[in-house]
N, C-alpha and C positions, 0 to 999 in steps of 0.2 A: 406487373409493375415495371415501369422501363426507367430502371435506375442505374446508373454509373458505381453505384456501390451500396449498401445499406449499414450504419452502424449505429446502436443507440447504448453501446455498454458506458457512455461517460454523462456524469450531469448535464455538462452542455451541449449537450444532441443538439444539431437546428430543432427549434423550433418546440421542442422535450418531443421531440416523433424520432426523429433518426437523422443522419447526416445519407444523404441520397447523390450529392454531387460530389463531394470532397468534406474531408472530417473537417470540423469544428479546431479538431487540436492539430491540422497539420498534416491526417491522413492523408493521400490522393487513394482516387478510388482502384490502380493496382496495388498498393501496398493492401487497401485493404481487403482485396480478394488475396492474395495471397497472406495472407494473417490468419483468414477464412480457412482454406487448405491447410494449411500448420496444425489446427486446431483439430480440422476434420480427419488429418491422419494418424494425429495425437490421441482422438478418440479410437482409431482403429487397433492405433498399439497397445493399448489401456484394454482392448476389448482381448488383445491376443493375452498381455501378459495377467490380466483377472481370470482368464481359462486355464492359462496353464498356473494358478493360483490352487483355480477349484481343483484341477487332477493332483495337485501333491508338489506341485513343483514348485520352484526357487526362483526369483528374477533377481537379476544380479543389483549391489549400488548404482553400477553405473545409467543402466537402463531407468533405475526410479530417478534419479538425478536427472537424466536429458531429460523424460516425461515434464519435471517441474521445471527446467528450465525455461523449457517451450511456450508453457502455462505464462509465466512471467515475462517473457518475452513480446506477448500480448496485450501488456497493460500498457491503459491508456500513457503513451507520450514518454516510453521506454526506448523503442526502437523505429527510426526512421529507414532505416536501408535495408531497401530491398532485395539486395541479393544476399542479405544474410540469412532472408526468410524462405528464399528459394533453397539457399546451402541445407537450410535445416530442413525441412519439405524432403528432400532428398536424402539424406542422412536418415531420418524419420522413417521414410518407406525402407530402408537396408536396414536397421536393426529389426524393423518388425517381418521384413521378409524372411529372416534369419530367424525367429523366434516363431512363428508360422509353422516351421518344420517343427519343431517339437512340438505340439499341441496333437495330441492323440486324435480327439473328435473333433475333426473340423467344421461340422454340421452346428457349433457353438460359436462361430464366428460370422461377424457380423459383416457384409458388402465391403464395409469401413476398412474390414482388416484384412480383407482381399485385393481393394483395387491396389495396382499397382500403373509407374508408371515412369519412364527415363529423362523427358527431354519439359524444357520449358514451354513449351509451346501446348504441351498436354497438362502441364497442370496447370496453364491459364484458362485451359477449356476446362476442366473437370471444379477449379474453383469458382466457377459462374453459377455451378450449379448447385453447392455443397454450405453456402450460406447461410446467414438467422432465418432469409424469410423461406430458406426450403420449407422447413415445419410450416403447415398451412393454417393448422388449429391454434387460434391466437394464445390460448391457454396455456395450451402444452408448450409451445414456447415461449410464452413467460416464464415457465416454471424451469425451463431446459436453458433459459438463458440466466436467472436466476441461480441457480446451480452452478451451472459452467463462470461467473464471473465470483462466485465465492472462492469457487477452486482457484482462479485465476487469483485473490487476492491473498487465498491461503498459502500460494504457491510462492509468493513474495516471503511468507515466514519461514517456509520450511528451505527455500535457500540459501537465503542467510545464513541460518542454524549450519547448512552444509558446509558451508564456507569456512564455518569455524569448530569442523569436525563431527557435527553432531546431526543424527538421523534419527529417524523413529519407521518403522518397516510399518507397522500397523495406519501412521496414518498414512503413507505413500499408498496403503494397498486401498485403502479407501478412497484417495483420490481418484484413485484409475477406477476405482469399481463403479466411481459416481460417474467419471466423465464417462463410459463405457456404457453405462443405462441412460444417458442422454440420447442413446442411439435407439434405445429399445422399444417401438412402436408398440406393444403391446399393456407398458404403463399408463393405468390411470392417471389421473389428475392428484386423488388421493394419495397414488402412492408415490407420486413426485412431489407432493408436500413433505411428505414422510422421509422422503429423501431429501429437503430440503434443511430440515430443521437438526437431522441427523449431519448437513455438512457441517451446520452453527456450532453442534458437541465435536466434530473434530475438530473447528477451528479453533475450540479451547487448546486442545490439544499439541495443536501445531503454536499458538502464542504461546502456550507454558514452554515446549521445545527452543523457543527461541531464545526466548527471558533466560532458560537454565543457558544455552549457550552465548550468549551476552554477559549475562553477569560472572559466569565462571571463566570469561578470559577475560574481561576488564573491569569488574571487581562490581557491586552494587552503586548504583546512581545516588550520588548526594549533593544537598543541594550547594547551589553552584552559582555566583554571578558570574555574566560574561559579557566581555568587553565587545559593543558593536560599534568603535571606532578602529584608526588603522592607526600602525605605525608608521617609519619612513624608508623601513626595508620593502622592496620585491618581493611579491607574493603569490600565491595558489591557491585558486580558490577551490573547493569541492564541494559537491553536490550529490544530490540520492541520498542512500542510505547505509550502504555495505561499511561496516565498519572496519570489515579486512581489510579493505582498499585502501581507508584511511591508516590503519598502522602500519603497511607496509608503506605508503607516502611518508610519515612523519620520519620514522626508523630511516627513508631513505636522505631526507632533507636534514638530518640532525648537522651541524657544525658547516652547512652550507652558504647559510646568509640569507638566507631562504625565509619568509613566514608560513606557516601554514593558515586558510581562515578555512572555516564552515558556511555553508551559506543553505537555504532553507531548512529542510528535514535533518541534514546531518550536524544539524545547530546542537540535538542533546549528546551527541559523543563527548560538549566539553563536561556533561556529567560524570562520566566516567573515574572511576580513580587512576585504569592505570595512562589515562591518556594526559591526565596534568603532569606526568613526569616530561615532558615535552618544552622546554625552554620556547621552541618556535610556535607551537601550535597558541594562535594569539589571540583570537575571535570571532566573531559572526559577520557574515557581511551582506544588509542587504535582508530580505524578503523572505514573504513564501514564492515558490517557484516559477508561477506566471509572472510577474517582474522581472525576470533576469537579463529577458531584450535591453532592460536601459542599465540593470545592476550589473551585468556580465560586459558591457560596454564600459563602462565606467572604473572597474576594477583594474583593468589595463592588464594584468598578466593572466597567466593563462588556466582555463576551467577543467576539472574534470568530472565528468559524467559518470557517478558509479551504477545508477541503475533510471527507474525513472526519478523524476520528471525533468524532459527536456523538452524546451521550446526551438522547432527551428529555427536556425541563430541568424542575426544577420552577418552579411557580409563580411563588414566592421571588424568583427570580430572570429568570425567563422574559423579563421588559422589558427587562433589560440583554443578552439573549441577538441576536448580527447573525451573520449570515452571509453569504457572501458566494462567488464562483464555484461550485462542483458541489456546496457545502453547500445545505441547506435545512430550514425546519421552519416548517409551519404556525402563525403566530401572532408570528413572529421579522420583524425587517427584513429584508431582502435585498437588496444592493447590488450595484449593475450597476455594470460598468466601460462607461465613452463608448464614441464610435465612435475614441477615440483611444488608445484602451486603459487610459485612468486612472480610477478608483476615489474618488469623496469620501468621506472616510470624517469629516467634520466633525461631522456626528451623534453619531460616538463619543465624540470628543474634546470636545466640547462637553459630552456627558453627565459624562462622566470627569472633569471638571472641578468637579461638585456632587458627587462619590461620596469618601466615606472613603478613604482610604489603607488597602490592605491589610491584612488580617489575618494577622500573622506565624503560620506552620505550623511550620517549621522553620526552621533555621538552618546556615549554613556553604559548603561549599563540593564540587563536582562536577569532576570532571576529563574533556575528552575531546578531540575531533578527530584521532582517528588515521584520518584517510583513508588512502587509498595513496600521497600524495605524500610526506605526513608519517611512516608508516610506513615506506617505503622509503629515504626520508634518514636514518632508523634503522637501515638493511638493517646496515650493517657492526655496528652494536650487537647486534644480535638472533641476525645469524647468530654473534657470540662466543657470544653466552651458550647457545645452542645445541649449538653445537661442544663446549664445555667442561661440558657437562650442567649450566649451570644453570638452563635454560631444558629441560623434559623434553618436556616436549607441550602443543599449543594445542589450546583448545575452542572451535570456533566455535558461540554459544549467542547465535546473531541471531535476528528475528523478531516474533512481535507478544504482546505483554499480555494478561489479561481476568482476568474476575471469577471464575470457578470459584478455590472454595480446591484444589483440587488444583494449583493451579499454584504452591502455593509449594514444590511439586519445584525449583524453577529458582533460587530465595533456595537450600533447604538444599543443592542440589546442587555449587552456587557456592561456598558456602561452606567444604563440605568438600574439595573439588579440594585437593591437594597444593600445596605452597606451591612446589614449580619447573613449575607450570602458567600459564596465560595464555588468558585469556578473552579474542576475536574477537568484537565483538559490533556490529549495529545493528539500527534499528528498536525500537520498547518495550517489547520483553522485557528491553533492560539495565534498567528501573526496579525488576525485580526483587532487581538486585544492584547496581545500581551506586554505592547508598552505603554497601555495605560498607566495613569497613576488612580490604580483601586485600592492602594492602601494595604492593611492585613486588619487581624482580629485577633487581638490579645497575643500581638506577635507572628499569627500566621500569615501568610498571603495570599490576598482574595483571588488570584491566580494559582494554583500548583498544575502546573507540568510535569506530566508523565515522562514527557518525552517523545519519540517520533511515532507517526500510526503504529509501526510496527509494535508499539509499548501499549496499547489500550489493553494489554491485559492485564499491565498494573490496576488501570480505573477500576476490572471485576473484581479484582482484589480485594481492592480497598470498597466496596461495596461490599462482600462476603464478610469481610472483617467487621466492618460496622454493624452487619445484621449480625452477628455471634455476641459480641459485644453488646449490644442492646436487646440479646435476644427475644427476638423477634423471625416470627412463623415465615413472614413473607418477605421476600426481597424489597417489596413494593410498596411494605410499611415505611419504609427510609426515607426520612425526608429529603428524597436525592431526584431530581426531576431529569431528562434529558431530553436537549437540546440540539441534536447533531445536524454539521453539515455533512456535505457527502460530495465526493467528485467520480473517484476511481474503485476500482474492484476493491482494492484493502478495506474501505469504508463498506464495502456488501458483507464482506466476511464478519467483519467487527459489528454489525446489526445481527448476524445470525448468528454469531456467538450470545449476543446479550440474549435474544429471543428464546434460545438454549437454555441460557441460565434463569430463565421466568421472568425476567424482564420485561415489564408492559409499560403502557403509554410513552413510547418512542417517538419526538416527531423529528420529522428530517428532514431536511431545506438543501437550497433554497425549493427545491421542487422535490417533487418524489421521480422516482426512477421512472420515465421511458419505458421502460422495458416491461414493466409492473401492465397485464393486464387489467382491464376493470374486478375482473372477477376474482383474480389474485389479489390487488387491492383488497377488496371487500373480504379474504378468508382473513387477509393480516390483520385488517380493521375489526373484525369481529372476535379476533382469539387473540389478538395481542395489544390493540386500541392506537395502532400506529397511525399519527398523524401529521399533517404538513404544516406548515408555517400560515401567518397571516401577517401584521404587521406589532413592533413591539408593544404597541397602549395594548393590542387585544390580548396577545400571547401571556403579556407579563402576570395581567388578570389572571390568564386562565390560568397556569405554572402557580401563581401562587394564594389560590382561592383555599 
């Protein structure tokens, strides 16, 4: 196949086949051979340090930490420059050359964790060849890319968790072990299902790691209106999700004059309790992520990128555009944090400082923070209105946003739901609906918000809880339906987590994954009843026969 590049890890592949000339979200086709090689020698170090696992041996933090960085670094619309992906490439082959030496039996390592190599010009040859469509057998790379972009989304939780001190050794060692038998030509089909549904139980693992590191540095999510108008002070807007970034920002901007906003996903931080002690931190501004070309224009002062989603910026605005940890884009600053872990972000603020005050978009006001701590101090409210049918059934309609107009299935779908329904939702798919006027039910709101993808462990929660609560045998007896969209890797993790936890009839839109063989298709179809969208008359029927 005579392709400029192949990718199909994001919802909107060309075509739902793959992106073969330039990606959909901005790829070109050398970023995305070298993303290709990152990943490929990421498997290799994964191969050396699950060996020196199996003989007795130790890998250090540091080593599990780059493994996951790299992972995330990969997610769709994270990082646009290229020579961060070659620094890492290179970095990538010296720590694992280095850990090579120790490995007793080297007859346990894989090609992957041998080849070596110094100069660019070789690993643009060696990534032409080390790509998705190397694997020949459609199947097995289904299943090997299925895999590798769980890890890819699980990799988003488990560095945040880092960020803000907190690791887990067990699931790092599992990561590497899975992306490590991606490589392993002698796996079944079977047993890379096996290994597939085994990521889903550590992607519990890794959301619970997160959740405990979130909530134990800024306190449980409660619920919270927030202002998505502006004030007539100079402002900063940010983006992603890294909430470290955002308190070292705030902490930096106190008694500057300065506003702080949120803009897409890092919209639930104003749940938080310890971030309302913040005089400046003022509101939302603006979208889910694929907007920001006219919302990032329009804000006037200047953005910063904590992780994904970043759209290549225009021009316009391009100078105001920073980034900063697993973001990137050629032509943007990029800010390092010390060897102390702290971040100057004075540049910003400085600029912020000469830049207009906002440009009002809208106006008023947003409701959310239904995590699971907050939702279940509700448990006695929810289970009445439940009990007493006013509460008929919950939609859980978590996941991620984007551009295709077929996604406003998820606005009309919302909107027509019966009014003793209740929408489960995080991540930025709520942008879709979450300023409608749906009302509440006996005081609750037909919207709760978890909060950002990275929160859909709260939605397991609060399904766990309902099933004790009402006990009841099967998860599936709940009258709780799910409706997900899907964009990016975080959204594959968060289906094989549910899939983990017994979770059946899943359907996911706007399309099913690209990457999903027929045949894979048909296992998930047939043991878990996952299915795709059609249009709202039929759907709503079917959801609620």
């Amino acid at each position: 196949m005579d392709n400029k590049m192949f990718c199909f890890q994001c919802q909107e592949t060309a075509g739902c086949v793959g992106c073969t000339s330039f990606g959909v979200c901005g790829k070109s086709p050398e970023l995305a051979k070298i993303q290709d090689l990152l990943i490929y020698v990421t498997k290799g170090l994964s191969n050396v340090t699950t060996t020196l696992r199996e003989e007795g041996k130790s890998v250090s933090k540091e080593v599990n930490n780059y493994i996951t960085l790299n992972l995330f670094t990969t997610i769709t619309n994270a990082n646009f420059d290229d020579e961060i992906f070659y620094k890492r490439v290179a970095e990538t082959l010296a720590i694992k050359n280095k850990l090579v030496a120790e490995v007793s039996d080297q007859s346990k390592l894989h090609s992957a964790a041998l080849w070596n190599a110094d100069t660019k010009e070789e690993f643009d040859k060696k990534a032409i060849t080390v790509g998705v469509l190397a694997t020949e057998n459609e199947d097995v790379r289904s299943l090997r890319e299925l895999i590798t972009y769980g890890l890819k989304g699980l990799s988003a939780y488990v560095k945040h968790a880092n960020e803000l001190g907190h690791d887990n050794e067990e699931v790092n060692a599992f990561m590497q072990k899975a992306l490590a038998k991606t490589l392993d030509d002698s796996l079944t089909a079977d047993e890379l299902v096996a290994l597939t549904l085994e990521t889903g139980k550590v992607g519990v693992d890794g959301m619970a790691l997160l959740d405990t590191a979130n909530t134990s540095s800024y306190g449980n999510p409660e619920i919270t209106k927030v202002n998505i108008g502006v004030g007539n002070k100079p402002g900063i807007l940010i983006s992603g999700h890294d909430l470290k970034d955002l308190e070292q920002l705030l902490e930096q901007t106190k008694g500057t004059g300065v506003d702080v906003y949120t803009h897409s996903e890092m919209l639930p931080a104003h749940y938080y309790p310890e971030f309302k002690k913040y005089d400046n931190f003022v509101g939302n501004y603006g979208n889910a992520w694929w907007k920001q070309k006219e919302e990032f224009e329009s804000f006037n002062g200047p953005i910063l990128m904590t992780t994904n989603c970043i759209v290549p910026p225009k021009d316009t605005y391009k100078n105001r555009l920073f980034t900063t940890g697993t973001s990137g884009m050629t032509g943007c600053t990029h800010i390092e944090k010390d060897e102390n872990g702290k971040k100057d972000f004075s540049a910003i603020i400085e600029m912020a400082k000469s830049c207009p005050a906002p440009t009002q978009i809208e106006e008023g006001e947003i409701i959310g923070g239904f995590a699971h701590n907050q939702v279940l101090a509700l448990a006695d409210q929810v289970v009445e209105a439940v009990k007493t049918g006013a509460i008929k059934k919950f939609f859980v309609m978590a996941g991620c946003d984007g551009r295709q107009k077929s996604r406003s299935y998820y606005t009309d779908f919302a909107a027509a739901l019966p009014k003793d329904t209740v929408i489960l939702t995080a991540g930025c798919a709520k942008y879709k609906y979450n300023k409608l006027e749906l009302g509440d039910i006996n005081g609750i709101p037909r919207v709760l918000d978890a909060g950002q993808c990275n929160d859909s462990y709260s939605l397991a929660l609060i399904a766990l809880k309902l099933q004790e609560v009402f006990g009841l045998e099967d998860i599936n007896e709940l009258p709780i339906a799910f409706n997900i969209a899907w964009y990016e890797q975080k959204a594959v993790i968060v289906l094989l987590s549910l899939l983990h936890l017994g979770v059946k009839n899943i359907h996911l839109g706007p399309t099913l994954p690209a990457f999903l063989s027929p045949n894979v298709v048909k296992v998930l179809v047939d043991n878990f009843g996952i299915g795709g969208i059609t249009n709202v008359e039929d759907d709503m029927k079917m959801f609620l026969q």
